[in-house]
C-alpha positions in Angstrom: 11.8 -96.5 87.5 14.4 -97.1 90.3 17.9 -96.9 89.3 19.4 -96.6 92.6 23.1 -97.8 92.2 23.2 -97.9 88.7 26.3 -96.6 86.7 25.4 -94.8 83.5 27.3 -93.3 81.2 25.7 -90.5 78.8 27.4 -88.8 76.0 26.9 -85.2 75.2 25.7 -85.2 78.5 26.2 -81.8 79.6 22.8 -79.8 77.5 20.0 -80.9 76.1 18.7 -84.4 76.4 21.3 -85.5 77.6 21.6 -82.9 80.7 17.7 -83.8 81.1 18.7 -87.8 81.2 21.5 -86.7 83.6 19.6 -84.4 85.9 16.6 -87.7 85.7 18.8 -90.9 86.6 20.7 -89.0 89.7 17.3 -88.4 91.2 16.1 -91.9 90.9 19.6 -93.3 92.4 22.1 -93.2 89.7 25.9 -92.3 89.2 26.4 -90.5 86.1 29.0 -90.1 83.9 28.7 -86.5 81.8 30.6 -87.2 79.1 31.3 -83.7 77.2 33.7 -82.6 73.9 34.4 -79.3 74.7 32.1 -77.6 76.6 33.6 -77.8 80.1 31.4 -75.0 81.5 28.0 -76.8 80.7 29.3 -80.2 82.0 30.3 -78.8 85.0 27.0 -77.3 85.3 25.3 -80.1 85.1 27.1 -82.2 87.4 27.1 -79.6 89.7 23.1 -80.1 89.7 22.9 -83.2 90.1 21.3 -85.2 92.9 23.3 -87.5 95.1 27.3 -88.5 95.2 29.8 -90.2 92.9 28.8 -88.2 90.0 31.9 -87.2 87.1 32.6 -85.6 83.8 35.0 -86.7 81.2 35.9 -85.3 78.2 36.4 -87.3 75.1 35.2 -86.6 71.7 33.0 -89.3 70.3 34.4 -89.2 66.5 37.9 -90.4 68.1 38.1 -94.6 68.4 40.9 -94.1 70.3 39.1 -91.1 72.5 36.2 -93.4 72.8 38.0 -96.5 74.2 39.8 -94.4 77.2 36.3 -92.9 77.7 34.7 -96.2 78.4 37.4 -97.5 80.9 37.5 -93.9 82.1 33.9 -94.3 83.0 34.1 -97.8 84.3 36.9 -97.5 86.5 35.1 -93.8 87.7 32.0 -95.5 88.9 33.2 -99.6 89.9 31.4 -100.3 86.6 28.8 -99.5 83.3 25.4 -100.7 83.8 23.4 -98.3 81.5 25.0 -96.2 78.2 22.7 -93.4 76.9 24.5 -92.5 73.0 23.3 -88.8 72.5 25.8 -86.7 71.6 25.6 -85.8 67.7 25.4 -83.0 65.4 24.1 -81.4 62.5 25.4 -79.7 59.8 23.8 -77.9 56.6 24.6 -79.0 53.3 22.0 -78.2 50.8 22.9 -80.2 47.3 22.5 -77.2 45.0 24.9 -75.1 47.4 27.8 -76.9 48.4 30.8 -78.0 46.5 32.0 -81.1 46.4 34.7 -81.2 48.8 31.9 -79.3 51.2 30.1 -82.5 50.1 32.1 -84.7 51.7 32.7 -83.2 55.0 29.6 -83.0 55.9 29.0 -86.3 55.1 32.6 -87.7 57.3 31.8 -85.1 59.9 28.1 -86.3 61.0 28.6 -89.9 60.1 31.5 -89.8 62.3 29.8 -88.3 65.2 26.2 -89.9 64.9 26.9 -93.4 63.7 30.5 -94.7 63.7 30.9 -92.9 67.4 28.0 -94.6 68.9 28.9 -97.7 67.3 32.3 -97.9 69.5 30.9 -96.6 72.7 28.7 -99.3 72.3 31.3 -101.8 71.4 33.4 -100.7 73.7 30.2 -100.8 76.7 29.3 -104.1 75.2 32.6 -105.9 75.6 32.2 -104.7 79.0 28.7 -105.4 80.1 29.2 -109.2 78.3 31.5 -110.0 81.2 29.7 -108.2 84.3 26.2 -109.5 83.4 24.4 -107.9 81.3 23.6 -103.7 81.0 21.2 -101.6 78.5 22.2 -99.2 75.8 19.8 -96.5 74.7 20.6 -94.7 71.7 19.4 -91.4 70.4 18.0 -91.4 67.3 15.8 -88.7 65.4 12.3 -88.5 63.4 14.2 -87.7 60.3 15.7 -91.3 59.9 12.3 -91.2 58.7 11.2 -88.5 57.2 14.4 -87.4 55.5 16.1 -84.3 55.7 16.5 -82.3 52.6 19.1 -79.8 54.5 21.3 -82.5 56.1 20.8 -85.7 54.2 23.9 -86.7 56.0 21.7 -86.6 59.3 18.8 -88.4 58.1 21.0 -91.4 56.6 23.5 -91.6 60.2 20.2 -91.4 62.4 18.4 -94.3 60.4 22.1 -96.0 60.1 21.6 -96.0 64.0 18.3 -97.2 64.1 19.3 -100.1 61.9 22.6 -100.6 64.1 20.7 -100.7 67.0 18.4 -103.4 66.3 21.4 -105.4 64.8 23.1 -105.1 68.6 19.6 -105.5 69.8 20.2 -109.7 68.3 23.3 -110.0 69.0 23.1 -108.6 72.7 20.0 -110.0 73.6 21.9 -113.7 74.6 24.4 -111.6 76.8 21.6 -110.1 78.8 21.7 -106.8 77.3 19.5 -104.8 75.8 19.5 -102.0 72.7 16.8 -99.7 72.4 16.3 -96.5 70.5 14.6 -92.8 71.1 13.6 -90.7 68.0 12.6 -87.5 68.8 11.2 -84.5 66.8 12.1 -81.1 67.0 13.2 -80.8 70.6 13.7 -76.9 72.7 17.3 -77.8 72.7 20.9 -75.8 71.4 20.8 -77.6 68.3 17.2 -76.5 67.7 17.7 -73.1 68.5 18.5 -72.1 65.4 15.8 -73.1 64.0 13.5 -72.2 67.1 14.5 -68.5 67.2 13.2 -67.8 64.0 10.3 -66.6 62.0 9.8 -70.7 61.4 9.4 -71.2 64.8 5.6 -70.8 64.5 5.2 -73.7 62.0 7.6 -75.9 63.6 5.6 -75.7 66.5 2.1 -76.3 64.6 4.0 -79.8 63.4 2.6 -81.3 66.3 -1.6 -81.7 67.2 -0.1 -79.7 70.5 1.3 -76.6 68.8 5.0 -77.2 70.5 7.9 -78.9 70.8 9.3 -81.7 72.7 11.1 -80.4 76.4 14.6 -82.6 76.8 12.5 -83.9 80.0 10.2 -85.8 77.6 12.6 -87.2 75.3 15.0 -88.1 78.9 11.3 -90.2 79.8 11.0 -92.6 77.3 15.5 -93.2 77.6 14.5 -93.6 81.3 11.7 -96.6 80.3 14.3 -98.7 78.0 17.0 -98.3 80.6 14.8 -99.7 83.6 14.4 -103.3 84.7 11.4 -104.8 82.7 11.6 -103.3 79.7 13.6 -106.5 78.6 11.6 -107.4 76.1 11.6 -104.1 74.1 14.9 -104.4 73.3 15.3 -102.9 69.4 12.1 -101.1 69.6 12.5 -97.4 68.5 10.1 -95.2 70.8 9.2 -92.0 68.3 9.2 -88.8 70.7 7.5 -86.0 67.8 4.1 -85.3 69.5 2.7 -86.8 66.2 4.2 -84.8 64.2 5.5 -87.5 62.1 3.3 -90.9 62.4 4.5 -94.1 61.1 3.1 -97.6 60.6 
């Protein structure tokens, strides 16, 4: 997997997955955008590790259509261009049905449809409109076992990460004649920030023995199989979603 010259553009690229897909295109050739929201530190980090020249971090929150729009050219005009878009940042919030109140209700559901569906629908608008004229390009979206499984906690996360899924394989048809490609990463529980909370518990034992190997998913696992829909011949996978749960969740 040879990206050498490639532009990419990752959001919520400074931790996590998207530090790990960072950290994995530089050292196969890549410029990398580290797109961050407010977390300046951690995306400075990150760039600061990675391999090679040319690399930047912007700051734009992903809920913002306007935000998102100056990201995009921001990113473009950064690198000469936007070959590859990785769409990870997102978030999770509680909201347990019996608990909440109503107004609670709804802003969970506006706060993580806003960052995990409607946001990485305009980055990839916004990419799209730009890769249609320069030839083509690849956008990998970050997705999550629970768009399958469902999430009692955060039903607002389960529905935005199957909304994506579905999204995805939507752009995936309409792309395709455009030369690019839409693909889609669903991970289980991953040794991430967001997962820490759950990781750093007394559950952390039977999260773990979820999976036949008694662990989680590192972000370097997860960054693998982005790597594989981003690189030249995977063409013709474009709308497959690539589960990343160590069989914790199987699906026919």
């Amino acid at each position: 997997m040879d990206f050498t010259d490639k532009r990419v553009l990752i959001t919520g690229g400074s931790r996590g997955i998207g530090r790990a897909c960072a950290i994995g295109f530089a050292e196969r050739g890549a410029r990398v955008a580290v797109n961050y929201r407010s977390n300046a530190s951690a995306a400075t980090s990150t760039v600061g590790e990675l391999a090679g020249t040319g690399h930047v971090m912007l700051q734009a929150d992903v809920t913002d259509p306007v935000a998102v729009e100056k990201l995009v050219a921001a990113a473009v005009e950064a690198l000469g261009g936007l070959d590859i878009v990785v769409n990870n940042a997102g978030i999770w919030v509680d909201h347990f049905l019996e608990e909440v109140d109503y107004d609670e209700w709804q802003d969970a559901w506006s706060r993580v449809l806003r960052a995990n569906l409607i946001g990485p629908a305009n980055v990839s608008y916004c990419a799209a409109r730009h890769m249609i004229k320069h030839g083509g390009g690849k956008i990998v979206n970050v997705s999550s076992r629970g768009s399958f499984r469902g999430e009692p906690d955060g039903p607002a996360y389960g529905a935005s990460k199957a909304g994506l899924n579905s999204m995805s394989q939507s752009l995936a048809k309409r792309l395709a004649p455009h030369g690019i490609t839409v693909g889609v990463v669903a991970p289980g529980f991953v040794d991430t920030d967001m997962a820490a909370r759950y990781l750093d518990t007394p559950m952390a034992a039977e999260i773990r023995a979820q999976s036949p190997f008694n662990r989680v998913a590192k972000p370097e696992e997860v960054a693998a199989a982005v790597f594989f829909l981003a690189s030249e011949g995977s063409e013709f996978s474009t709308g497959a979603i690539i589960d990343v749960n160590g069989a914790s969740y199987l699906r026919t």
